[in-house]
C-alpha positions in Angstrom: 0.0 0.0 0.0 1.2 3.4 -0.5 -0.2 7.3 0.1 -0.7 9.5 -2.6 -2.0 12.7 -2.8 -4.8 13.4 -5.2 -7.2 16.4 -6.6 -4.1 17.8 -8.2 -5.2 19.9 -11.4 -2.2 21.4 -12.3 1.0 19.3 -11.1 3.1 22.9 -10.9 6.2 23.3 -9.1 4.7 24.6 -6.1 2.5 21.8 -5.2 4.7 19.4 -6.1 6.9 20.5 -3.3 4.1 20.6 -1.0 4.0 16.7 -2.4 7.4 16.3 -1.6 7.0 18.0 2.2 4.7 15.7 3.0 6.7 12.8 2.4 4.3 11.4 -0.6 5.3 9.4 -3.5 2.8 9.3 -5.7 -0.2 11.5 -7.1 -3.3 11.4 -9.1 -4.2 14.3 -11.7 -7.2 15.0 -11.9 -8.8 16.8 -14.9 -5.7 17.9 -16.2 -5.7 21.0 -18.8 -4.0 19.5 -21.7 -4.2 20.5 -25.2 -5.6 18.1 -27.7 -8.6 18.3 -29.9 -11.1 15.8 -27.8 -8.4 13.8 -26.2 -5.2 14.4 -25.0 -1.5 14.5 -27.0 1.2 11.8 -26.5 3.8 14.9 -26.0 1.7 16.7 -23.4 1.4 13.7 -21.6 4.9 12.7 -21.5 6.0 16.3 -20.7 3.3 16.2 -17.2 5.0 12.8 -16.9 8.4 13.4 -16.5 8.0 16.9 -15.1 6.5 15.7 -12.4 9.0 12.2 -12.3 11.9 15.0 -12.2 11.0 16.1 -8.3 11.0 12.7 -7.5 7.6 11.6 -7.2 5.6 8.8 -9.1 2.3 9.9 -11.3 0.2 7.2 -10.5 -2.8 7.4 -12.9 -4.8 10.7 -14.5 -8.6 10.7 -13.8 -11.3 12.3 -15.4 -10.9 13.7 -18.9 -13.2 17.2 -19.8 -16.9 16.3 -19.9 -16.9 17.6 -23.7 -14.6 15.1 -24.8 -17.3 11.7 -24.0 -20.8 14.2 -23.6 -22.1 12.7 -26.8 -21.0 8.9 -25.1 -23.0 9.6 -22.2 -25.8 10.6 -23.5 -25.5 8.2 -26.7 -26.1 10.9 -29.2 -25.3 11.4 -32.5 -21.1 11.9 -33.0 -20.6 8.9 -30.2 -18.7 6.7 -32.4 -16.6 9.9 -33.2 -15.7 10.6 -29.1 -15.0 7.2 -28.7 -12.0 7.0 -31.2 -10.9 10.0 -29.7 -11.5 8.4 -26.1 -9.0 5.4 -27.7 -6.5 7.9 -28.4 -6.3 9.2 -25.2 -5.4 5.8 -23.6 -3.3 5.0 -26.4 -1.6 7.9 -25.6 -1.5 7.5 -22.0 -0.4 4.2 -22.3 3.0 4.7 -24.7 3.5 7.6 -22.4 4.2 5.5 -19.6 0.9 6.5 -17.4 -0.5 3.0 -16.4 -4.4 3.8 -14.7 -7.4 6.2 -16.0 -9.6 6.9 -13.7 -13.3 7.9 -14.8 -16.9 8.4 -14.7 -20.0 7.4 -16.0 -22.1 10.1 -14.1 -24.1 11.8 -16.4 -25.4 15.1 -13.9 -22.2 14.9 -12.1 -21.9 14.9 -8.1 -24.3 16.1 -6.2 -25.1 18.0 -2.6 -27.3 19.8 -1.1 -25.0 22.2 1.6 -21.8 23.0 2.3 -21.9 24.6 5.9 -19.9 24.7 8.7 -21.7 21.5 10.5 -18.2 20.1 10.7 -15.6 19.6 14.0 -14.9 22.8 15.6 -16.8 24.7 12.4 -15.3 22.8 10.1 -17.0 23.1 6.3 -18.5 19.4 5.1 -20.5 19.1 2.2 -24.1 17.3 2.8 -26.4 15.7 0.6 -30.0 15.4 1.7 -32.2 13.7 -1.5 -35.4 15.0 0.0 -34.2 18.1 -1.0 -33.4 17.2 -5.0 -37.2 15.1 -5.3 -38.8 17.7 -7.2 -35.9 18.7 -9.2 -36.6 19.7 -12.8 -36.1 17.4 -15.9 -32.6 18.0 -16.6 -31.6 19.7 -20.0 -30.6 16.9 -21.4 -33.8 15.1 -21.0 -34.5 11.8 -19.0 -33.0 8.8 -19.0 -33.9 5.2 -17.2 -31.5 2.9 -16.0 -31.6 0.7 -19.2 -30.6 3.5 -21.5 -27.5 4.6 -19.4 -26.7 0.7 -19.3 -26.7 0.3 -22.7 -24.8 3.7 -23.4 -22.2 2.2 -20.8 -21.5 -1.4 -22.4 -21.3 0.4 -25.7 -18.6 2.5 -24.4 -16.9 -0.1 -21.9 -16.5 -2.9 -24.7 -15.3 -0.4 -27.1 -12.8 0.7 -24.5 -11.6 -2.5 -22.8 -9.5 -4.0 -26.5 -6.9 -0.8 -26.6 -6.7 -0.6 -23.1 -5.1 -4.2 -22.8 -3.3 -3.4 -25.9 -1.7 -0.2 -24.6 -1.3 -1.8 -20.5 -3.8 0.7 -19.5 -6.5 0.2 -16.6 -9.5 1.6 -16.7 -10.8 2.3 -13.1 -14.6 3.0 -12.9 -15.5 5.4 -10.0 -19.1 5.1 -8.7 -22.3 7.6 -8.9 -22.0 10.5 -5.9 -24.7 10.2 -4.8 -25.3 6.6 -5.4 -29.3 7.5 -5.4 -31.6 6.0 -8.4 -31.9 9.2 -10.2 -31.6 12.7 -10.0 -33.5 15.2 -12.1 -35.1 12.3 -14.4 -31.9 10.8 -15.2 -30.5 7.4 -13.5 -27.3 6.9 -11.8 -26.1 3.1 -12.7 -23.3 2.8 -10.2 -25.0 3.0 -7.2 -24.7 -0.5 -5.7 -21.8 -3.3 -5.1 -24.4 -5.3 -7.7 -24.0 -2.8 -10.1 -19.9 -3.0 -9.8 -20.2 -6.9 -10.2 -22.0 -6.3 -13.0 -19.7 -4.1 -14.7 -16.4 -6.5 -14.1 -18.7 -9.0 -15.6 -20.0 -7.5 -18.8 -16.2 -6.9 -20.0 -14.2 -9.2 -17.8 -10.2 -8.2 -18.2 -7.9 -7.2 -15.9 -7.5 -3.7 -17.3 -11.6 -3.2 -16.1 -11.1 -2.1 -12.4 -12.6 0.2 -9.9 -11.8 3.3 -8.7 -12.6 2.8 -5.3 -14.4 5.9 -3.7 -14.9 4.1 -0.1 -16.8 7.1 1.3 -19.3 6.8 -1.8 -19.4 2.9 -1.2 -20.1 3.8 2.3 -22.7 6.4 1.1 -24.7 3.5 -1.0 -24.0 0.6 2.1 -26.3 0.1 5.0 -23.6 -0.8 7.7 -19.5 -0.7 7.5 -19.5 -4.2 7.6 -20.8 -4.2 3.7 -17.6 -1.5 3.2 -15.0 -3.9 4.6 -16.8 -6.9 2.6 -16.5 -4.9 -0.7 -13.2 -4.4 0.6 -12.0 -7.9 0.3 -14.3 -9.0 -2.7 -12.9 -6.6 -5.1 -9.5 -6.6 -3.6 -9.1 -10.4 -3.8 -9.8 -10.2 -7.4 -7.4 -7.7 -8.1 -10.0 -5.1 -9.1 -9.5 -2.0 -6.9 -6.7 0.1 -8.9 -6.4 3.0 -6.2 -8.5 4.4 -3.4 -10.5 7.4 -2.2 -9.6 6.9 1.5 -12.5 8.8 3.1 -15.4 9.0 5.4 -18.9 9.7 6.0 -21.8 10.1 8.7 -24.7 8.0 7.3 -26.1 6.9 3.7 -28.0 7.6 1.7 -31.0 9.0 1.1 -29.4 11.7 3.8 -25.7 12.0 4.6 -22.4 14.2 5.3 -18.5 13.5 4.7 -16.8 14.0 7.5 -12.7 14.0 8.8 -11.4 10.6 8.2 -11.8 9.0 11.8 -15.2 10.7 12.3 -17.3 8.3 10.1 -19.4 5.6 10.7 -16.8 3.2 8.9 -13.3 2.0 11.3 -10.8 3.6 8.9 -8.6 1.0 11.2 -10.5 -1.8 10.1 -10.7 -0.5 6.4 -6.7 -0.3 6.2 -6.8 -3.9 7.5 -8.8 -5.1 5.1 -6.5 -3.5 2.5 -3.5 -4.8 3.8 -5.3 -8.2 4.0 -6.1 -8.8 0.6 -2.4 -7.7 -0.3 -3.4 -4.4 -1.9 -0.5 -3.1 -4.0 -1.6 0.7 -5.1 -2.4 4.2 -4.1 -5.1 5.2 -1.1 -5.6 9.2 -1.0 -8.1 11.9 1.1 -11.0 13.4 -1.1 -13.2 15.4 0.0 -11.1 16.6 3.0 -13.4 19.1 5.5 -12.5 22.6 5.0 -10.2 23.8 7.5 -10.1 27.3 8.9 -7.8 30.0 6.9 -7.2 26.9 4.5 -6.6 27.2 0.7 -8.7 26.9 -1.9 -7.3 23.4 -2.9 -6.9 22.5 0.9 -3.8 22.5 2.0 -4.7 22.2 5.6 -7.4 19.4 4.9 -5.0 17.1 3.1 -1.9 16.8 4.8 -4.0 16.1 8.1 -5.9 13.6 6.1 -2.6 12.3 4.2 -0.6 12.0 7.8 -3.4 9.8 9.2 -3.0 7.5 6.2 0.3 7.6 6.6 0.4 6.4 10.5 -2.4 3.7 9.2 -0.5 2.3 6.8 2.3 2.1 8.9 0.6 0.6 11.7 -1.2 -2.4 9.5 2.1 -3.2 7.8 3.5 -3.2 11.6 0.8 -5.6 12.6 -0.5 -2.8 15.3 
């Protein structure tokens, strides 16, 4: 197991040596601003690479690509076909640049919450989300859409996907709906359940089909912290979990709020063990980290308290404390 830091938009020189101060190896990028025209260049992505390789530190995978670059994929319009060669370039690309994991989406009204208040430790600022409040939410602009449709937009996308990413050594890492609630605004939200992740691994089964494991968002869509820890060691034993948002809730839905890391109703102890117990080789990160006071935009504050208590978890599991 190792920390990472993730949430990183622009990998500058500056927070790369906040990286480095915190005694992390590895980051995430997340929504990078590269040029391409709907996916990203080889030569961009070797220059991020090895600029960020030069102050010593690993980049571990790139998630989420800009929404315009798959829009007409997830809402299986006309020009789909058209995004999704350009979707193959970008893991081609990725993958003879030497970036091994891409992390993404198939959310189609993004995440969701209802507050972001100061209901947190001491003041802190936690977001909520509360789906009584979203019931009578107006039909979205892009219309409505039931569970079957997104389904079928998804394994028309997923199968197309899965061939160049085992060509290129490229995993695809699936992070879940946020909320995981039925629907929101007339359209579904497929990855809401640990059924619906089975069913995924199933319908294109290959190593390079893994999960990007949100455990606060599986803890959102579980009924007790014993289903998070049995997730845990299902999708771990099978080698499916390809990095981790380490974080923590109060509750699940229909009505909860992230929280700091050891305030949740999952053991984050107990989590880390199962980790270390299915022999978990890759990357756990904070997301989501409460908003500290006098803190940065980014968090600075938030994220290396949430990255030190990793840190001193990982070290105590591998210690056998």
């Amino acid at each position: 197991m190792k920390v990472g830091l993730g949430a990183i938009h622009e990998p500058d020189y500056e927070t790369l040596q906040f990286v480095r101060q915190l005694g992390v190896g590895h980051i995430i990028v997340h929504s990078p601003e590269l040029r391409g025209p709907g996916y990203w260049e080889f030569t961009e992505l070797v220059q991020m690479r090895t600029r960020i390789e030069s102050m010593g530190i690993q980049l571990y995978a790139i998630e989420n690509v800009p929404r315009h670059f798959y829009d007409k994929i997830l809402e299986g319009k006309p020009g789909r076909d058209e995004q999704i060669e350009n979707m193959r370039k970008t893991i081609t690309h990725m993958g003879r640049a030497g970036i091994r994991v891409f992390g993404y989406h198939f959310i189609l009204l993004g995440v969701w919450r209802t507050e972001y208040s100061p209901r947190g430790r001491g003041g802190s600022l936690v977001t909520r989300y509360d789906h009584a409040q979203v019931e009578n939410a107006p039909i979205a602009d892009i219309g409505e859409y039931d569970d079957d449709m997104v389904w079928a937009n998804f394994e028309y996308f997923l199968k197309a996907m899965i061939p160049v990413a085992e060509q290129e050594g490229v995993t695809m890492a699936l992070h879940p709906d946020d909320p995981p609630v039925p629907k929101i605004a007339g359209v579904a939200r497929i990855i809401r359940s640990i059924d619906a992740y089975k069913r995924v691994m199933e319908m294109a089964p290959s190593p390079n089909n893994c999960i990007e494991f949100c455990q606060g968002t599986i803890a959102e869509m579980c009924s007790s912290a014993d289903e998070v820890y049995d997730a845990i060691r299902y999708f771990g034993s099978r080698n499916k979990i390809s990095y981790v948002h380490f974080r923590n809730v109060t509750g699940c839905v229909p009505d909860f709020s992230e929280t700091y890391i050891e305030e949740g109703y999952v053991d984050m102890v107990k989590a880390m063990r199962c980790y270390k117990e299915v022999n978990f080789p890759g990357v756990l990160i904070g997301d989501h980290v409460p908003g500290i006071v006098s803190d940065t935009r980014w968090g600075h504050r938030g994220r290396a308290y949430t990255t030190g208590y990793i840190k001193a978890l990982i070290k105590c599991v591998e210690e056998g404390c």
